[in-house]
N, C-alpha and C positions, 0 to 999 in steps of 0.2 A: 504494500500500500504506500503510496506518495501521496502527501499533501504542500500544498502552496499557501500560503500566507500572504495577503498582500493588504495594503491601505494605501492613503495619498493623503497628502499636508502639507503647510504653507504658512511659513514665519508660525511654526506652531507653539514657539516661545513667548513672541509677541502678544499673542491673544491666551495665552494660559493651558496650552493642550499639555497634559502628560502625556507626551507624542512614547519619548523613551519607555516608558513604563508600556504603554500599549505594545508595541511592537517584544517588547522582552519578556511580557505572560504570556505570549503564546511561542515565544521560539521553538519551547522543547516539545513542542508538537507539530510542526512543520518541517518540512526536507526544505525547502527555502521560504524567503520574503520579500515578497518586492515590495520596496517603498516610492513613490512617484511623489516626488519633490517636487511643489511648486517654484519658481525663482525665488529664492528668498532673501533675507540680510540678516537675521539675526541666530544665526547660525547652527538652521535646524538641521539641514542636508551635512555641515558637518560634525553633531554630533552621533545622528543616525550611523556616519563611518565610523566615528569612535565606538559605538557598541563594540566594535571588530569581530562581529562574527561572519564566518563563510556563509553565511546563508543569507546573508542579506545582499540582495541587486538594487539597485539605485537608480530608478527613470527619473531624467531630468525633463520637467514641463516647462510652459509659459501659460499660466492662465489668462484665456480669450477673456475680455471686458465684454466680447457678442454675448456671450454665453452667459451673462446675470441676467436669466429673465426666469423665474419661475425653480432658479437654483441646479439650472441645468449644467454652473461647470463641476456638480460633485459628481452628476454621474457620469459626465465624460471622466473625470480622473480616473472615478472606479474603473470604469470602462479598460481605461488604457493598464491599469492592475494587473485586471481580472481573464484580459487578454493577450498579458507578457507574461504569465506562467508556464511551467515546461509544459508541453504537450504531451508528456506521459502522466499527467498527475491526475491522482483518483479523484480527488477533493480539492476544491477553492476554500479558505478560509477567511474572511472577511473580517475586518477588524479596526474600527472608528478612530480616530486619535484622541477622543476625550472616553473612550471606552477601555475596559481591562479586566482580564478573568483572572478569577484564584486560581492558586498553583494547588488549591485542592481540590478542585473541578477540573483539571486537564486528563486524569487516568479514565474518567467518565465521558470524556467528549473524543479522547483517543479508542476507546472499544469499541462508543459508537458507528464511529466510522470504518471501524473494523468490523463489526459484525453485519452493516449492512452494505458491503464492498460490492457484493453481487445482488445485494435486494436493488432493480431498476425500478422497483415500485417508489422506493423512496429516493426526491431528488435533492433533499439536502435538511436541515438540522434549525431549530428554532428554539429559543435563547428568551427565557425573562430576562427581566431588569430588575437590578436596584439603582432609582434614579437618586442621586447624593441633590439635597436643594439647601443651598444656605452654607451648608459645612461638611465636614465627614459624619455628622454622628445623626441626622434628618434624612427621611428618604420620604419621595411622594407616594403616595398606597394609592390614590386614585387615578379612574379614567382621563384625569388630565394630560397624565402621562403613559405613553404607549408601552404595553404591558410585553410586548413580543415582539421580537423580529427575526428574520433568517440572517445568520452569518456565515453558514457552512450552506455551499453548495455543491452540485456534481460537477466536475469540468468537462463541462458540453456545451459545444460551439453555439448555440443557442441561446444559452444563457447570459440575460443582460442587465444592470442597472435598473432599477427602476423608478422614474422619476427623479426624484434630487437625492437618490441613492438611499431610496427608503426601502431595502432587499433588493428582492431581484423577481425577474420572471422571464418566461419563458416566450420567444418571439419566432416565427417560422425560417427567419434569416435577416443578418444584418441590416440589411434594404427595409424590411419591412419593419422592425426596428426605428431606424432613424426616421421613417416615412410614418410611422405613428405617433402623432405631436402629444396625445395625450398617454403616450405610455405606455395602453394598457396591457399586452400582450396575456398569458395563461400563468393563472398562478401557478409555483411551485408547490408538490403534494409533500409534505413533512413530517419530520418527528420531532417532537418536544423531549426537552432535554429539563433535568432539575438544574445542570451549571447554567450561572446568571451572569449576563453583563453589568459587570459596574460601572457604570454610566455618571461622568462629573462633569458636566455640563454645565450645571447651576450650580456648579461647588469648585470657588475660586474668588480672589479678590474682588470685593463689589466695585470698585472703582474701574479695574482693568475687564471685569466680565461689562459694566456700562457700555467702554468704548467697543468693547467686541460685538457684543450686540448692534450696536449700529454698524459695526463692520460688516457685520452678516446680512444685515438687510439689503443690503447694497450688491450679495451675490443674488436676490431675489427681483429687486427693479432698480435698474441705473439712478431712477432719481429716489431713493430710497436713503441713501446714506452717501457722505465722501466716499472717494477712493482711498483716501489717507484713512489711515487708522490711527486714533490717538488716542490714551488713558485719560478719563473721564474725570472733570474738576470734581463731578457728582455722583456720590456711590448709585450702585442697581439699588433699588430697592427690590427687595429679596420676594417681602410677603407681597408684590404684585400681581406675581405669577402664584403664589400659594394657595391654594384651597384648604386643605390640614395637610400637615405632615405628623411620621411618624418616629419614634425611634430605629434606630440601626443598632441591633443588639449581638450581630455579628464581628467577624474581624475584618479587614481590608485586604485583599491583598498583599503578599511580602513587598513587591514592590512597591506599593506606594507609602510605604512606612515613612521615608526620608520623605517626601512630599507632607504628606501629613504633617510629621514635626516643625517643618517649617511654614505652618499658614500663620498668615500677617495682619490679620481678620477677627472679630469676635463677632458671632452671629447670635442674635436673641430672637427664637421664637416665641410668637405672641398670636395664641390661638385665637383670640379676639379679631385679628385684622384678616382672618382668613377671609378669602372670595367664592365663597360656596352657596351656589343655587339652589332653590329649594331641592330643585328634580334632582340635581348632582346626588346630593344630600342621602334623598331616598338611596337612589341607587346602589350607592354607596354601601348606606346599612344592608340590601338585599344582598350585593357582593359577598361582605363578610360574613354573613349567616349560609349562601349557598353558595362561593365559591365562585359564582357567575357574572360575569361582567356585561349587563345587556345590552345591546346592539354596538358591539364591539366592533371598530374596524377591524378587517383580517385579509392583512394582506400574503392569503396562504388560504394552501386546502390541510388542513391538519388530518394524517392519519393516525390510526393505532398501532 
C-alpha cells in the first residue's frame, strides 16, 4: 500500500497557520508529501525544507488574483497537490494547514486504508472535527461548524476538489470538471472514521486572526478585502462567530504542545454573548439527546 500526502499554503506564518505541525502529524503515515507553496516572504516554503525529511516534494505556485471569486484559488492549489502525486499510490491524503491529527489516531486511519485497499466500494475516508474557537481549551459542539469532511481519498484520475476545497468528488473527466462552474460533480461513497481533525482556525491571536480574516475575504471577491494583508489595530472578536462552546477535555496533539505554550492571548468565555437562534437552540438539544444532527449538509454518500 502507498499513500501521498499533500496540502498547499501561502505566507502561512503570516496569517497564523500551524503549516509545520500539519504537514509533520501525518508524515508517519504517508510514503511522500507534497506541499504546493504559494510565492511567499515570510519564510514558509523554507521552513517546510527544514523539516528535512525525504518525503516531502515542494511545488512552487503563483496565486492567480482571477481566481478570488467564490474561493476558487484553494481548489486549484489542491488540485495541482492532488495531481502531482506518484501515480502508483493507493490513497491521496489531504490535509488543511490550520488542521492536524493525533499521533494517537494514525495506527487507526493507517488499517483503514489497509483493510479497504481492494474494497472499490469505498472511495475514501471521512474525519470529524474538533473545531478549537477562542483558544486551545473551547471547541464548537454545534451545526455552526461543519461536523465532517473527506481527507482520504482513492487516487483516481477522476477525483477532484471540490469547490473552494471543501472534499472532493467525483467528475466524468477533467473537461467536465473545469466546465462545471458550480462544482457539483458525484459524491464520494465513504467510511467514517473515530480519528478527528483538529481544526485551529479560530484559535490564534485575535488581533492577527482580524487581519487574516479580511485577508481571506478577498480570496472570495476582489472587492472584498486588500490585497495586502496586515495585523489588525483591532482584536477578532471571538464571541461573534460563537453560539456556545464547549470544553476540550482531551489532549492536543504532540505537536502542537510548543505552539500551545506559546499563545500570547487570554480568551474569556462569556456564555451570555453567545448568538444562538431559537431553532439553532432546539436542534441542538435534539442533537445531544439523539446523536442526530438534522438537515445536515453532507457533502458525501456515507457507507457502512
Amino acid at each position: 500500500m502507498k499513500v501521498s500526502g499533500f496540502s498547499y499554503m501561502r505566507n502561512s506564518f503570516t496569517y497564523g497557520y500551524p503549516v509545520i505541525q500539519s504537514i509533520t502529524s501525518i508524515l508517519p503515515v504517508v510514503d511522500e508529501f507534497i506541499a504546493v507553496v504559494g510565492k511567499s516572504n515570510d519564510g514558509t516554503r523554507e521552513a517546510i525544507e527544514a523539516i528535512g525529511s525525504p518525503k516531502i516534494r515542494i511545488i512552487d505556485t503563483e496565486w492567480d488574483p482571477a481566481m478570488t471569486k467564490g474561493g476558487k484559488i484553494f481548489a486549484q492549489q489542491a488540485n495541482i497537490g492532488l495531481k502531482a502525486i506518484a501515480p502508483d499510490a493507493d490513497w491521496a491524503f489531504h490535509i488543511q494547514s490550520d488542521e492536524v491529527f493525533h499521533e494517537n489516531d494514525l495506527a487507526e486511519i493507517r488499517q483503514a486504508m489497509q483493510d479497504h485497499l481492494h474494497d472499490k466500494k469505498v472511495d475514501g475516508f471521512l474525519f470529524p472535527f474538533y473545531h478549537f474557537i477562542g483558544d486551545y481549551n473551547h471547541i464548537g459542539p454545534t451545526r455552526k461548524w461543519h461536523s465532517k469532511e473527506i481527507r482520504i481519498t482513492r487516487n483516481d484520475p477522476r477525483v477532484f476538489s471540490y469547490r473552494d476545497s471543501q472534499g472532493f468528488r467525483l467528475y466524468d473527466s477533467e473537461a467536465a470538471y473545469l466546465e462545471d462552474e458550480k462544482k457539483n460533480g458525484t459524491k464520494l461513497k465513504v467510511k467514517k472514521l473515530d480519528a478527528r481533525i483538529y481544526h485551529y482556525s479560530y484559535c490564534r491571536n485575535p488581533y492577527l486572526l482580524n487581519g487574516k480574516q479580511k485577508k481571506f475575504g478577498s480570496y472570495y471577491s476582489q472587492s472584498a478585502a486588500s490585497t495586502d494583508f496586515t495585523e489588525e489595530a483591532e482584536a477578532f472578536d471571538f464571541h461573534g462567530v460563537i453560539d456556545i462552546l464547549a470544553p476540550f477535555e482531551g489532549t492536543h496533539p504532540a505537536v502542537m504542545n510548543e505552539v500551545i505554550a506559546q499563545q500570547n492571548w487570554e480568551f474569556k468565555y462569556d456564555p451570555s454573548r453567545g448568538r444562538f437562534k431559537p431553532r439553532h437552540r432546539v436542534l441542538h438539544e435534539i442533537e445531544k439527546i439523539t446523536g442526530w444532527r438534522i438537515g445536515e449538509y453532507k457533502n458525501y454518500k456515507l457507507i457502512s
